[in-house]
N, CA, C and O atoms as a GROMACS GRO file, in nm:
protein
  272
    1UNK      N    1   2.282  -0.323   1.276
    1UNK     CA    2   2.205  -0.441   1.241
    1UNK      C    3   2.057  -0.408   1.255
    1UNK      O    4   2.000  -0.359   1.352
    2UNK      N    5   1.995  -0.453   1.111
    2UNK     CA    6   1.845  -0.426   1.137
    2UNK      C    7   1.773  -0.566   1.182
    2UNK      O    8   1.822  -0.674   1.150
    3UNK      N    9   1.641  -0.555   1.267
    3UNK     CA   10   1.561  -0.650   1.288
    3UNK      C   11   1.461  -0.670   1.175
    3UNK      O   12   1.469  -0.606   1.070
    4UNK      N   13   1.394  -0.735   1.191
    4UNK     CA   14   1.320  -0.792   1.068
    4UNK      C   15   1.202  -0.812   1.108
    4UNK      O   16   1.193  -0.914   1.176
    5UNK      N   17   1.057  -0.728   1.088
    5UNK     CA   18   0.923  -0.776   1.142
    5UNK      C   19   0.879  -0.797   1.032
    5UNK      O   20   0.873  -0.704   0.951
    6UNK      N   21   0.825  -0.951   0.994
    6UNK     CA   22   0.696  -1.002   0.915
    6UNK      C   23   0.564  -0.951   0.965
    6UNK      O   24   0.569  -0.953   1.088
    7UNK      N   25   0.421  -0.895   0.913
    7UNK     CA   26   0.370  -0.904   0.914
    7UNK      C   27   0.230  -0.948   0.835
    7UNK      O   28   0.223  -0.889   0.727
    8UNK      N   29   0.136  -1.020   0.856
    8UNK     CA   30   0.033  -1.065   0.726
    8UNK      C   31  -0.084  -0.971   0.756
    8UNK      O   32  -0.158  -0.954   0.853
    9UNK      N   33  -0.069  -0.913   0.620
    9UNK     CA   34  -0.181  -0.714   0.600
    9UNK      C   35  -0.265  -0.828   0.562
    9UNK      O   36  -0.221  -0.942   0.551
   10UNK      N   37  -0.431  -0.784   0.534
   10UNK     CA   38  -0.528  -0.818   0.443
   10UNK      C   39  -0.463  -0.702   0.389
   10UNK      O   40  -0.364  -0.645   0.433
   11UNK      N   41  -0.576  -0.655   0.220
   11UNK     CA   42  -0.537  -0.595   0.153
   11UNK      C   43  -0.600  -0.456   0.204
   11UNK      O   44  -0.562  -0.356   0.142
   12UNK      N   45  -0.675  -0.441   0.290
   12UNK     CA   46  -0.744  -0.316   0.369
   12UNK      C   47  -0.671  -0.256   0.431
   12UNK      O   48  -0.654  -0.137   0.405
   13UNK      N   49  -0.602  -0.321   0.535
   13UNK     CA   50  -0.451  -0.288   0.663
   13UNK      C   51  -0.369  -0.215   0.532
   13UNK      O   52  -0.377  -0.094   0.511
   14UNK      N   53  -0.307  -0.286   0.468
   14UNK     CA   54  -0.193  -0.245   0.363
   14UNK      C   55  -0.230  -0.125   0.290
   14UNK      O   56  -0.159  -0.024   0.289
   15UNK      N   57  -0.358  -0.137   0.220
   15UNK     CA   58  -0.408   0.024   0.200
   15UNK      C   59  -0.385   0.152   0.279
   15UNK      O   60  -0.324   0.256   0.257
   16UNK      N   61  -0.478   0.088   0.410
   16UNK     CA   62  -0.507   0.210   0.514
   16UNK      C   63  -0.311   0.249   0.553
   16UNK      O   64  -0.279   0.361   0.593
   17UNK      N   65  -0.222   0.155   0.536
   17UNK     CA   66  -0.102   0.192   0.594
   17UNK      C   67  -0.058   0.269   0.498
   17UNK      O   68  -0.040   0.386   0.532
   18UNK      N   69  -0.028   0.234   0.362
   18UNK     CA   70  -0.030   0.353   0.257
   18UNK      C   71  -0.055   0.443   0.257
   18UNK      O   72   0.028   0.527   0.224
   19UNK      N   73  -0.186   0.481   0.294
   19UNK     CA   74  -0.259   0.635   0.294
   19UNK      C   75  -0.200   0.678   0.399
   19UNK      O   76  -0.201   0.801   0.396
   20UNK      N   77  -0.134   0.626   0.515
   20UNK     CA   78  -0.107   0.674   0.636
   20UNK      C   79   0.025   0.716   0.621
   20UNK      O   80   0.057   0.817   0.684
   21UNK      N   81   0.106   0.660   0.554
   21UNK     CA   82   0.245   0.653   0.508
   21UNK      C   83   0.244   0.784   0.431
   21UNK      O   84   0.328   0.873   0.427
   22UNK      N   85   0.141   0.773   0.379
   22UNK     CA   86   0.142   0.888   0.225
   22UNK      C   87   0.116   1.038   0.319
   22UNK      O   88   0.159   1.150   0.288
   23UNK      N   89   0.069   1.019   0.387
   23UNK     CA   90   0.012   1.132   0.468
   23UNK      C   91   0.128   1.210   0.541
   23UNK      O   92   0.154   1.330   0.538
   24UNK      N   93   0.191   1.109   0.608
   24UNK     CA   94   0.263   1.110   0.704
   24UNK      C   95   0.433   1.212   0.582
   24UNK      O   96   0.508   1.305   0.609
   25UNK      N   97   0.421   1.145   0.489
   25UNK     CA   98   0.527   1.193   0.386
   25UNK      C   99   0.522   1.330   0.340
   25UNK      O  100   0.615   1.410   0.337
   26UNK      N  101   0.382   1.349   0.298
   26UNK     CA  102   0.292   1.499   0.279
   26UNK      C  103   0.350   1.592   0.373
   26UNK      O  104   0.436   1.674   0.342
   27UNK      N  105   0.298   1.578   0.492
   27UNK     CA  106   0.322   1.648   0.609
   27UNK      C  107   0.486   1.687   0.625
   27UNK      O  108   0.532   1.800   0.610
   28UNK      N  109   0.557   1.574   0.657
   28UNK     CA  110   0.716   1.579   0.660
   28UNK      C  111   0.730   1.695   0.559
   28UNK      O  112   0.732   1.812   0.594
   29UNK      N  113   0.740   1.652   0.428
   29UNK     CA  114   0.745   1.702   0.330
   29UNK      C  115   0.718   1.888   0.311
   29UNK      O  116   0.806   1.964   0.270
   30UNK      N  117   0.618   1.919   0.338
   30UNK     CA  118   0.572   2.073   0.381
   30UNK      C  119   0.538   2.154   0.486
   30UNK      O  120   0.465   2.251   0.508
   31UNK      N  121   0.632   2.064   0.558
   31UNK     CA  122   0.669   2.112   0.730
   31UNK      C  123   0.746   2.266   0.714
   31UNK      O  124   0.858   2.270   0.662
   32UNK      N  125   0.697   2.355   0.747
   32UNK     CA  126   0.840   2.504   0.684
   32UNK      C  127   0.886   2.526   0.838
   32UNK      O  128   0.823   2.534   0.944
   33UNK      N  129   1.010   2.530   0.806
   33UNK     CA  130   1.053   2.582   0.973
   33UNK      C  131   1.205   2.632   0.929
   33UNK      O  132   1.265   2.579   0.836
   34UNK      N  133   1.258   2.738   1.007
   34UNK     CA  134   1.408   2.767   1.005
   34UNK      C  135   1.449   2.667   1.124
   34UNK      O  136   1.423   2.673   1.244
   35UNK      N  137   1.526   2.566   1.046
   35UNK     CA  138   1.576   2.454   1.087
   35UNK      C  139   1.703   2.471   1.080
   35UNK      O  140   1.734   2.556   0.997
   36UNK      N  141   1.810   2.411   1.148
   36UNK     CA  142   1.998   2.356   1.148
   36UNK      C  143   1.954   2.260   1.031
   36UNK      O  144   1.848   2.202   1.009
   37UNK      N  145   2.082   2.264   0.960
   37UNK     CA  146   2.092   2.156   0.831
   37UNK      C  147   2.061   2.026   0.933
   37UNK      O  148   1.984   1.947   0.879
   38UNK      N  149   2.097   1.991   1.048
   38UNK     CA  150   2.076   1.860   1.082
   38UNK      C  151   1.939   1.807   1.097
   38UNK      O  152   1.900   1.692   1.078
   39UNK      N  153   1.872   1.911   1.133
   39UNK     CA  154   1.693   1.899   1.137
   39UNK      C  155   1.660   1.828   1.006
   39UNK      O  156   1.603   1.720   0.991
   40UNK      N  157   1.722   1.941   0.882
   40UNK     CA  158   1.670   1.923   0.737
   40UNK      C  159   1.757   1.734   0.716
   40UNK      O  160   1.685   1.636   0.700
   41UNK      N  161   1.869   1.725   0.719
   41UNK     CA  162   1.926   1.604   0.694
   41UNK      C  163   1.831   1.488   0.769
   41UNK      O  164   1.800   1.382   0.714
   42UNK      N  165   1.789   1.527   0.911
   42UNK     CA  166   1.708   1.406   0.940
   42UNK      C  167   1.563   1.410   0.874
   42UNK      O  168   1.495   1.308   0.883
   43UNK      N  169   1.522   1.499   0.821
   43UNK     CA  170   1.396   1.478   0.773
   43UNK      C  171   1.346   1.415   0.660
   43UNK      O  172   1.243   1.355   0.629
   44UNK      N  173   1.515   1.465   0.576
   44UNK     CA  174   1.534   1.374   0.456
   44UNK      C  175   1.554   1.247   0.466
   44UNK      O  176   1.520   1.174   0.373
   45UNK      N  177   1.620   1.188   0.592
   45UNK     CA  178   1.637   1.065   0.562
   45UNK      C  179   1.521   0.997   0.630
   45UNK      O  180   1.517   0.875   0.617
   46UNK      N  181   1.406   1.068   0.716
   46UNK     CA  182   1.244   1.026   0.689
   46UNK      C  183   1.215   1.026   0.570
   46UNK      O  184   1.176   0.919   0.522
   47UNK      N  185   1.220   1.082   0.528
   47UNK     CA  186   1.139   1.096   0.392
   47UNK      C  187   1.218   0.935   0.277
   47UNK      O  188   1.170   0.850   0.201
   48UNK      N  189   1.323   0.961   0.314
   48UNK     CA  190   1.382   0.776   0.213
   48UNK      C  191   1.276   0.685   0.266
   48UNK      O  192   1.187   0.631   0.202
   49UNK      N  193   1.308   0.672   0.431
   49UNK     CA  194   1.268   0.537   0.502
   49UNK      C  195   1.126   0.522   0.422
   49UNK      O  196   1.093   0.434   0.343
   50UNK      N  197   1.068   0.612   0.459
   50UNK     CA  198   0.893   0.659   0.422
   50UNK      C  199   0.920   0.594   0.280
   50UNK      O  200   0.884   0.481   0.249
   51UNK      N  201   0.980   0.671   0.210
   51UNK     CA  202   0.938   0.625   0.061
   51UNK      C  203   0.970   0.446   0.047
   51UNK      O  204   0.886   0.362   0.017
   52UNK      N  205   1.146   0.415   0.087
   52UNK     CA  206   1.119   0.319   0.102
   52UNK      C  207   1.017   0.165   0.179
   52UNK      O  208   1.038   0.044   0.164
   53UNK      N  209   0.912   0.235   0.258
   53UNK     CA  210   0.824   0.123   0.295
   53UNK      C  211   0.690   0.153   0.185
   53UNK      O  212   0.624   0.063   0.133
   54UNK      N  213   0.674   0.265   0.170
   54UNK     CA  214   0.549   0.246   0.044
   54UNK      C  215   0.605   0.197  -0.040
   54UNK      O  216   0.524   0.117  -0.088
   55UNK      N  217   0.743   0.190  -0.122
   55UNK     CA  218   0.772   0.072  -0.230
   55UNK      C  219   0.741  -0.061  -0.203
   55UNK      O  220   0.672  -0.142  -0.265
   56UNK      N  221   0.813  -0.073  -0.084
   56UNK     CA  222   0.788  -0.206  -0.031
   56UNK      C  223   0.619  -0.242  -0.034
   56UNK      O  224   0.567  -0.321  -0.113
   57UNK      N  225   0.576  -0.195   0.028
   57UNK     CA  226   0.419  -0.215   0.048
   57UNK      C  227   0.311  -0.209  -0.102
   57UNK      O  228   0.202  -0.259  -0.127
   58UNK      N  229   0.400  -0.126  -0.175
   58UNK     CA  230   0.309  -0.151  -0.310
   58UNK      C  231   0.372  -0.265  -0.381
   58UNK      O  232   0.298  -0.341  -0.445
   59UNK      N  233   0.505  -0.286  -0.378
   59UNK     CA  234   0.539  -0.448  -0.440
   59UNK      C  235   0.472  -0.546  -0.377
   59UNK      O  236   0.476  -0.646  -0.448
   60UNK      N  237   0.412  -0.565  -0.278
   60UNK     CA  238   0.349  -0.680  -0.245
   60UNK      C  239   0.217  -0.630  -0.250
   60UNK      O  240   0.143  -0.719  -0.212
   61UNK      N  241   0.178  -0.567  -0.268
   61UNK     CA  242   0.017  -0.528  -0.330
   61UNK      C  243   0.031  -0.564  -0.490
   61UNK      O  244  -0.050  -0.643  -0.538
   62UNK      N  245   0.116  -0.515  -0.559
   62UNK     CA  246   0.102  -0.558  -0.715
   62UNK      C  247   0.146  -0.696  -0.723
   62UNK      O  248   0.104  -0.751  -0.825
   63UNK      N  249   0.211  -0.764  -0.656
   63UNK     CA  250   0.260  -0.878  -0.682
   63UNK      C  251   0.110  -0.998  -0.616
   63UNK      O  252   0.073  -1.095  -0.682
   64UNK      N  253   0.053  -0.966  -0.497
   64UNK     CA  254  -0.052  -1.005  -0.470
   64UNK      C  255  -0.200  -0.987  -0.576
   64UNK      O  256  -0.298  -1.059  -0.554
   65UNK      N  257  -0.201  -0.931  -0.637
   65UNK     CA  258  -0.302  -0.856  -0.731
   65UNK      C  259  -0.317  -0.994  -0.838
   65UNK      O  260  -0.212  -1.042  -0.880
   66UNK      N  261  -0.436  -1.050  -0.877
   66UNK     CA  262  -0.451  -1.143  -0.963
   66UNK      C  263  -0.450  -1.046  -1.082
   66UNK      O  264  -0.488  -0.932  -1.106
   67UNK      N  265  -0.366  -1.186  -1.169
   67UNK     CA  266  -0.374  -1.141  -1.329
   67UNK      C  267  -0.494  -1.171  -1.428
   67UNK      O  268  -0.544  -1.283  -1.416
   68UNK      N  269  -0.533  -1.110  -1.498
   68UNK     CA  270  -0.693  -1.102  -1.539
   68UNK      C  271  -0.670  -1.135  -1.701
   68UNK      O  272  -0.767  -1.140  -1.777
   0.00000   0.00000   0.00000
């Protein structure tokens, strides 16, 4: 069972967490190490979570975004 945290970003917070997210994915991402497949399996499933909260975080940035 997952918990559920709301939080209210301005659109600055939500940025800066992006870039941090993005960073944080980078890094994971071109980490080189002789690893056990279990190392590599957990890193991959960082790398979902990761991707899945920058989706999340850019759907409510585009959905927040006025239409012009």
């Amino acid at each position: 069972m997952s918990n559920l945290l709301q939080l209210e970003l301005t659109d600055r917070q939500r940025e800066l967490l992006l870039r941090g997210l993005r960073y944080v994915r980078s890094s994971r991402m071109l980490e080189i190490r002789d690893v056990p497949d279990t190392i590599a399996e957990e890193r991959a499933t960082e790398l979902v979570e990761i991707r899945g909260l920058v989706e999340m975080l850019d759907r409510r940035t585009k959905a927040a975004e006025p239409v012009v």
